[in-house]
N, C-alpha and C positions, 0 to 999 in steps of 0.2 A: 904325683903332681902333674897336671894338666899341661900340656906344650903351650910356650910364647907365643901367642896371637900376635903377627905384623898387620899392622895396619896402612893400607897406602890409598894416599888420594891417587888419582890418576893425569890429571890435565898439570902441565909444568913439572908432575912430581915422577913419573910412570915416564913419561913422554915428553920430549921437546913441542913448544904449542900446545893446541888445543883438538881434539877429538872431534868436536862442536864444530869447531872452523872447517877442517878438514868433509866432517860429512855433508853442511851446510852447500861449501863449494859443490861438491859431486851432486848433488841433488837439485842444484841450480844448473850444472851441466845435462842434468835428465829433464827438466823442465820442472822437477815437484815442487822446488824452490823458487820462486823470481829474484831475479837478477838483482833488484833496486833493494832487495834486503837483505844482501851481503854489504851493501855502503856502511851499518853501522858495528860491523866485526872490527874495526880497529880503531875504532871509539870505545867498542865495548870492552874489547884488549886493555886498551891504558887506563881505563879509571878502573879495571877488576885489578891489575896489576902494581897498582897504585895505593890499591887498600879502599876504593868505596864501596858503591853497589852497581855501579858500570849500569850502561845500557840495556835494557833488557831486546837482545834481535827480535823475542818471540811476546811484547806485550803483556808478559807475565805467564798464560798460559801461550796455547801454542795454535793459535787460529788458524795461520797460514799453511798448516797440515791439515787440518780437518777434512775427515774424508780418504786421506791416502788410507790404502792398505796397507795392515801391517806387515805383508810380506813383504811388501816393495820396500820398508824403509828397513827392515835384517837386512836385505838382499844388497842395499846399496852401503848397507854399513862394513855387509864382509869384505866389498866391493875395496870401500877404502881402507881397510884394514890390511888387507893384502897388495895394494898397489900403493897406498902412502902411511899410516898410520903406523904399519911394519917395520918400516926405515925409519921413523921419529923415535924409538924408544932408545932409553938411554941408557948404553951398555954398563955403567956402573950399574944402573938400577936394576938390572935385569940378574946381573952376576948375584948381586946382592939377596935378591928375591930368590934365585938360585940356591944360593946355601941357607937361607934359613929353612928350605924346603929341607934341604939333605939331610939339617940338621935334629927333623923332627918338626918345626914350627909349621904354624898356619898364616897361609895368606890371605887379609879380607881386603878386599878392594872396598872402599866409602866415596863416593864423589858425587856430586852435585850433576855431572854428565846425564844423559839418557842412556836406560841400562841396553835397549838395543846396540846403541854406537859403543859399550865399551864392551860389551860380553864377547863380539871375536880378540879382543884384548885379553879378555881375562882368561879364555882356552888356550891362547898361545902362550899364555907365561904360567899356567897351571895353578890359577888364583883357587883357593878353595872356595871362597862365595861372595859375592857381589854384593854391596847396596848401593843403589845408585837412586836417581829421578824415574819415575814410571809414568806413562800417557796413558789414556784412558781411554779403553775400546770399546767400538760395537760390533758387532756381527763383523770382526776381524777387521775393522776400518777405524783408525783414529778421530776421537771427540773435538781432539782440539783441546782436552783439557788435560791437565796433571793429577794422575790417581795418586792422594793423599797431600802427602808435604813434597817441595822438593827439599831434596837432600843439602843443604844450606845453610852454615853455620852451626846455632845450635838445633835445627833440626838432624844433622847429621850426628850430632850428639846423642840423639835421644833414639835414633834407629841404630847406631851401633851399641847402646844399650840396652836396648831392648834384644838384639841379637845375642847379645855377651851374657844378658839374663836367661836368654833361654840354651844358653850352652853350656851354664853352670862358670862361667869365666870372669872375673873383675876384671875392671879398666886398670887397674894397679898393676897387669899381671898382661901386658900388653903394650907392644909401643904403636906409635904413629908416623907416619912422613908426609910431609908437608909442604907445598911451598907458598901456601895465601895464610895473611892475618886473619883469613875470612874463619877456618879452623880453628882458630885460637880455643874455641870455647873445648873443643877435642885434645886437642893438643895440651892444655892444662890439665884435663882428666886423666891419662893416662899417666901410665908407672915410668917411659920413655918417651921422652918426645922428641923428631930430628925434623930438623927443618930444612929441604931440599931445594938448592938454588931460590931462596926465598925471596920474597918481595920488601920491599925497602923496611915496610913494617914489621912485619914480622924476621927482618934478620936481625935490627936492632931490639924484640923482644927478645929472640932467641940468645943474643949475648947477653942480655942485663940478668937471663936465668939462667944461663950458663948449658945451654942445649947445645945438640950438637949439629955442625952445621955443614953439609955435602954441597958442595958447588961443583959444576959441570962445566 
């Protein structure tokens, strides 16, 4: 029998806050970012946390990088990972993640994030593999655009299916953690679903299905 696949979002579930926010900040402190489009992170914060579709900071794709190198945006991502992102995670999660490691399982990290800003995430806590949001390069410089889907609702459904098909693994045979309604389409599919410090929406889905529920 194949080992329990965990599944963990990362933003609110991995970590207190957002990854997004956090690297956004630091890359406005470098200049790669402008300053006037950090105004709408706590706009974007409440209506994502609220259960809509929030603000988009980046207009859908991601224009206002166009052009950076990618090195420069790993480099500022390790940057905040080791000076803030580090201290945001959240010691239950981490223990937790911990022992299903010990215990034989696998960790797959799924979020909606950019996979540069969480991959020093996912080395420090020994994730076995990522899906995240991917940008779209040229000659080592971002487009500005999003290679493929980003990882969002039920797109994130159908790229941890696609993952799970090519592992030989059902979603039956796997849990998730969660803390946005925005999962739900995921969190339904799976054999376990735990809803971490959830959002108003999804705590009161997660009682009326009798899920379980980690508060922080």
């Amino acid at each position: 029998m194949k080992p329990l696949i965990a599944i963990f979002d990362v933003d609110h579930t991995i970590t207190e806050g957002s990854t997004g926010r956090r690297f956004a900040e630091a890359a406005a402190r470098r200049g790669v970012l402008k300053i006037r489009h950090l105004a709408l992170i706590p706009w974007n914060y409440a209506a994502y946390r609220l259960g809509g579709e929030g603000l988009s900071l980046f207009e859908g794709d991601f224009p206002i990088i166009r052009g950076i190198e990618k090195s420069l945006l790993e480099e500022i991502s390790r940057d905040v990972y080791a000076r803030r992102t580090s201290r945001a995670l959240r010691p239950g999660m981490v223990e937790l993640i911990a022992g299903i490691k010990a215990s034989g399982g696998e960790i797959l990290l799924a979020t909606s994030s950019l996979d540069f800003i969480v991959r020093p995430l996912a080395e420090a806590i020994g994730a076995d593999a990522v899906l995240a949001s991917e940008l779209e390069y040229e000659a080592g410089r971002c487009t500005g655009r999003i290679a493929g889907k980003a990882l969002f609702g039920a797109a994130k459904l159908e790229s941890v299916s696609a993952y799970l098909d090519r592992h030989g693994v059902s979603l039956a045979d796997c849990s998730f953690y969660s803390d946005s309604i925005h999962d739900l389409p995921l969190l339904l599919a799976v054999g376990e679903a735990v809803a971490v410090a959830p959002d108003r929406r999804l705590r009161r889905e997660a009682k009326g299905r009798g899920w379980e529920i980690l508060d922080f």
